[in-house]
C-alpha positions as CSV (number, residue, x, y, z in Angstrom):
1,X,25.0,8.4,21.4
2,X,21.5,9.2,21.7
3,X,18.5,7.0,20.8
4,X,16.9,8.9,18.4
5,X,19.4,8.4,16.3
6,X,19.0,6.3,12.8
7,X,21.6,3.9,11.8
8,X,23.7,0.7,12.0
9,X,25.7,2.3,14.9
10,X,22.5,3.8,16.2
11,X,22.0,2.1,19.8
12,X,18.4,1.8,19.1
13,X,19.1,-0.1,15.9
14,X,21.3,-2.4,17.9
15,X,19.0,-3.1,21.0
16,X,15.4,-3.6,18.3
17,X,17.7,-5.8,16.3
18,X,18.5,-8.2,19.2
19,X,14.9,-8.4,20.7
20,X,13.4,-8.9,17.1
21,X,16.0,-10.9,15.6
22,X,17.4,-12.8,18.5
23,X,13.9,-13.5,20.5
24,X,11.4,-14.2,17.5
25,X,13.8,-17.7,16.7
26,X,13.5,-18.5,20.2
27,X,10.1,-17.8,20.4
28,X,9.7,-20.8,17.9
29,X,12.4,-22.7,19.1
30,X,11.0,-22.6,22.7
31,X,7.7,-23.5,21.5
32,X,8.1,-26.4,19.8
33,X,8.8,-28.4,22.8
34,X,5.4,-27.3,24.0
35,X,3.6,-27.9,21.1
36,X,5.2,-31.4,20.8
37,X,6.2,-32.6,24.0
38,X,8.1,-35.6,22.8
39,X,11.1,-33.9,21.2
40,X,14.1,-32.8,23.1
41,X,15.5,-29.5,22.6
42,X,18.0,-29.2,19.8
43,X,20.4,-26.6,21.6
44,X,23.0,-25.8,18.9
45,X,20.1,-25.5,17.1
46,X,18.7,-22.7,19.3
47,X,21.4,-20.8,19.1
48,X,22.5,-21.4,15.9
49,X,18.8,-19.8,14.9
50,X,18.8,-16.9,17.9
51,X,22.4,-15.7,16.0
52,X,21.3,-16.5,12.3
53,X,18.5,-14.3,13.2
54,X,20.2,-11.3,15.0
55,X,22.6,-11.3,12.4
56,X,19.9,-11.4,9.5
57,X,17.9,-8.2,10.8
58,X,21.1,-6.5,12.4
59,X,23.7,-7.1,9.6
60,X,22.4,-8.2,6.4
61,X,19.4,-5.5,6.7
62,X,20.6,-2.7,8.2
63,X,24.2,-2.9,6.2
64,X,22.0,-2.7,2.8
65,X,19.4,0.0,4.9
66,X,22.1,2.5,5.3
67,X,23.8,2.0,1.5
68,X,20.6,3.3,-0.3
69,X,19.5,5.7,2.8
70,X,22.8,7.4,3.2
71,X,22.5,9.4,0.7
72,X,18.4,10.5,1.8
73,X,19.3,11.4,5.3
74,X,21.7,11.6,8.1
75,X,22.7,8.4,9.8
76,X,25.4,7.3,12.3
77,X,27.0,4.0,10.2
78,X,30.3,2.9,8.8
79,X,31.5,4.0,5.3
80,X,29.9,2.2,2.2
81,X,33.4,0.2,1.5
82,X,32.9,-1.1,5.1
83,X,28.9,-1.3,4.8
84,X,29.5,-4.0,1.4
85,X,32.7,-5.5,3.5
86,X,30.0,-6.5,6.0
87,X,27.3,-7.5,4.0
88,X,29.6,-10.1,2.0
89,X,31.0,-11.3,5.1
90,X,27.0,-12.0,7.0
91,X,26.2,-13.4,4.0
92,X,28.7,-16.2,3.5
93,X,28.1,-16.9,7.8
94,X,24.1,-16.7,7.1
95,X,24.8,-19.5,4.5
96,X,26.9,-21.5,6.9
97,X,24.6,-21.6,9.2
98,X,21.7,-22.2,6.6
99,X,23.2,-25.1,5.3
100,X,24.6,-26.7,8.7
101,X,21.2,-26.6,10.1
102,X,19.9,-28.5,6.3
103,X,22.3,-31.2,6.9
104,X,20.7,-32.2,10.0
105,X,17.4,-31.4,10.1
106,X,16.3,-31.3,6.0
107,X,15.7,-29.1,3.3
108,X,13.1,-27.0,4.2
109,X,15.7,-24.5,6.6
110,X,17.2,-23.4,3.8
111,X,13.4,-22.5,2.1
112,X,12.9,-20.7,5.1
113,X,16.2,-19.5,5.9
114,X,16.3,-17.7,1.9
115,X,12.6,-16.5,2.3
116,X,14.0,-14.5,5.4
117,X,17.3,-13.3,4.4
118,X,15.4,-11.9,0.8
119,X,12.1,-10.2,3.3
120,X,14.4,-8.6,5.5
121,X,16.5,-6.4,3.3
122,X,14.7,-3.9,3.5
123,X,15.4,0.2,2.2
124,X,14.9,2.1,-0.7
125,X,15.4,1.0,-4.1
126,X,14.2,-2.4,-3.1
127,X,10.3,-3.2,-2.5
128,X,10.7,-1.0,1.0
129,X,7.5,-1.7,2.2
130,X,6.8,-2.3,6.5
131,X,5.3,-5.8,5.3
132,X,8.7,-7.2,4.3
133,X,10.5,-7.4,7.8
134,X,7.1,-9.0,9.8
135,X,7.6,-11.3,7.0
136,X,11.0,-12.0,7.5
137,X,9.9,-12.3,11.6
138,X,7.9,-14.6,10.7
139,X,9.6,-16.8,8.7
140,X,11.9,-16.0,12.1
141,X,9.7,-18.3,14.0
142,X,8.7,-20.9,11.7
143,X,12.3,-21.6,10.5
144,X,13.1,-22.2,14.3
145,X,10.1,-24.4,14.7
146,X,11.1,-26.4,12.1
147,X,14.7,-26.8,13.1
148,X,13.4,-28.6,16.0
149,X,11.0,-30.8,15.1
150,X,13.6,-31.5,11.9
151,X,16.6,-32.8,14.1
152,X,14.0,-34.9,16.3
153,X,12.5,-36.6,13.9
154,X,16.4,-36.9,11.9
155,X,15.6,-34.9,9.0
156,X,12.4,-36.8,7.5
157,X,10.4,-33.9,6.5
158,X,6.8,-35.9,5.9
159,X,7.0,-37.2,9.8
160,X,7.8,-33.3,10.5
161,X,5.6,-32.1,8.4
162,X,3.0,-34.7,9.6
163,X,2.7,-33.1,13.0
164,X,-0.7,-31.5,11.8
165,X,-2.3,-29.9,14.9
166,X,1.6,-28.4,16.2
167,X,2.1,-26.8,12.1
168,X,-1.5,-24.9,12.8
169,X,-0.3,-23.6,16.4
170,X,2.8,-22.8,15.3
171,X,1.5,-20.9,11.7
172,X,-0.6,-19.3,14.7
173,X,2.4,-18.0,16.4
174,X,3.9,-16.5,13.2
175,X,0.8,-14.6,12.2
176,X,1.1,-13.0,16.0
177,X,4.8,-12.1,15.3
178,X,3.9,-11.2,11.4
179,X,0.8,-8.2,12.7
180,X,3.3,-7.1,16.5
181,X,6.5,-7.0,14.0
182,X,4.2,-5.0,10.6
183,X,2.2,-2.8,13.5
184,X,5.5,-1.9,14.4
185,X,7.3,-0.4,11.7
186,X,4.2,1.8,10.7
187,X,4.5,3.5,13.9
188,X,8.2,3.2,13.3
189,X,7.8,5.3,10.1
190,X,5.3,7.8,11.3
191,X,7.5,10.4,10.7
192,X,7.6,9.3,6.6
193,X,3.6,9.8,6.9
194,X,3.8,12.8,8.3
195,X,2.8,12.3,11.5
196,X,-0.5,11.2,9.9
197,X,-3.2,10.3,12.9
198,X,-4.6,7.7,10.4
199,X,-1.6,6.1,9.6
200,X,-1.1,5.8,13.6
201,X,-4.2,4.4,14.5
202,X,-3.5,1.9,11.1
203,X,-0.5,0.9,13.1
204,X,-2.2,0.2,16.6
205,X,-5.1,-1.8,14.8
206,X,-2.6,-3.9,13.3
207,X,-0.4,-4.8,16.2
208,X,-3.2,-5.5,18.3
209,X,-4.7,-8.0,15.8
210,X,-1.7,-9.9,16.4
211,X,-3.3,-10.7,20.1
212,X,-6.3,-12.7,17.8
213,X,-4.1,-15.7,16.5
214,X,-1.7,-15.9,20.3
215,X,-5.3,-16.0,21.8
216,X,-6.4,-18.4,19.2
217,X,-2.8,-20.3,19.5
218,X,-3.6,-20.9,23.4
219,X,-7.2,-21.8,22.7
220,X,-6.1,-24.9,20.0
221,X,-3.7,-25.7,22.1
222,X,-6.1,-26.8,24.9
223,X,-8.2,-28.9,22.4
C-alpha cells in the first residue's frame, strides 16, 4: 500500500500515529524523572499513557476522521458500521485507562485525559482546525507528567502540584510539542491550501518556534 495514501489503513497514518501518539506520553513520562529526581518511574503508568495515547490519535481520531471525510475524498479505511464499531469500543478502553490511572494518581488524569480525547477528534464537521491535535499532543505530555509525579507523591494533587519549578519545565516541554505537532499538520494540509508558499513557510515558522521553549526548558533546568 503506498504511502501517499490517506486513511485509517493508510501505512503512513499508522506509522505518524505511533510516533506522535506513542512517543509525546513518553516524552513526559521520561521527563519527569529528570525534572524531579526523587520519584521512581511509575512503569504501568508509562505504558498505560504510551497506549492511551496511540490509541487516542490512531483510533478515536482517525475512526471519526474517515466518517465525515469519506464522503469528500478517496481513503483506504474500513466501512462506517466498522468505523462507529471502533470508535465505541476505543472509547470505553480510553475510559478504563482514564479512570485506572485517577485511582492512583488523582483527579487531574482524567482533566487531561478528556481535554485530549475532545482536541484530537479532529475532521470536518467538527472545529477541524491544525491547532486541535498539537493540543491534544500536548495535553499528551502533560497528562504523562502528571501521572508520574501523581503515583509518587500517592495521589495528593497540592504536593504534585507544588513541584513549582518541574510544572514550568514541563509546561515548557508541551509548548515545544504543541508548535513541532501544529507546524506539522499545516505542512500536512498544504495540499487543502493549494500548495500556497505562504502557508508553507507559516508552517516552518511555527515548527521551528517550538525549538524556543526545548531551548528555554534546558536553560531553566540548569538554574
Amino acid at each position: 500500500m503506498a504511502i501517499e495514501e490517506k486513511g485509517m489503513l493508510s501505512p503512513f497514518t499508522l506509522f505518524t500515529s505511533i510516533i506522535t501518539g506513542a512517543f509525546f506520553p513518553l516524552l513526559g513520562s521520561f521527563f519527569a524523572k529528570i525534572a524531579v529526581p526523587s520519584i521512581d518511574i511509575y512503569w504501568t503508568g508509562v505504558i498505560l499513557t504510551s497506549l492511551g495515547g496511540f490509541l487516542t490519535h490512531y483510533f478515536l481520531a482517525h475512526t471519526i476522521h474517515d466518517l465525515y471525510h469519506m464522503k469528500i475524498e478517496e481513503r483506504v479505511t474500513l466501512s462506517k458500521t466498522a468505523l462507529k464499531i471502533l470508535f465505541v469500543v476505543t472509547a470505553a478502553i480510553l475510559l478504563f485507562i482514564a479512570f485506572y490511572l485517577t485511582y492512583y494518581t488523582g483527579w487531574p488524569v482524567l482533566a487531561f485525559a478528556f481535554i485530549g480525547a475532545i482536541a484530537s477528534m479532529y475532521a470536518e464537521g467538527l472545529i477541524h482546525h491544525e491547532s486541535q491535535m498539537a493540543i491534544g499532543a500536548m495535553f499528551l505530555v502533560i497528562g504523562s507528567f502528571y501521572v508520574q509525579l501523581g503515583y509518587s507523591m500517592n495521589g495528593n494533587v497540592g504536593d504534585v502540584f507544588g513541584e513549582t519549578k518541574a510544572w514550568v519545565e514541563c509546561i515548557l516541554l508541551s509548548l515545544f510539542a504543541f508548535f513541532s505537532q501544529y507546524g506539522w499538520l499545516l505542512f500536512y494540509r498544504l495540499d487543502d491550501y493549494g500548495w500556497s508558499t505562504r502557508k508553507r513557510n507559516e508552517s516552518i515558522l511555527i515548527t521551528k518556534i517550538g525549538l524556543i521553549f526545548l531551548v528555554a526548558l534546558f536553560a531553566l533546568h540548569t538554574l
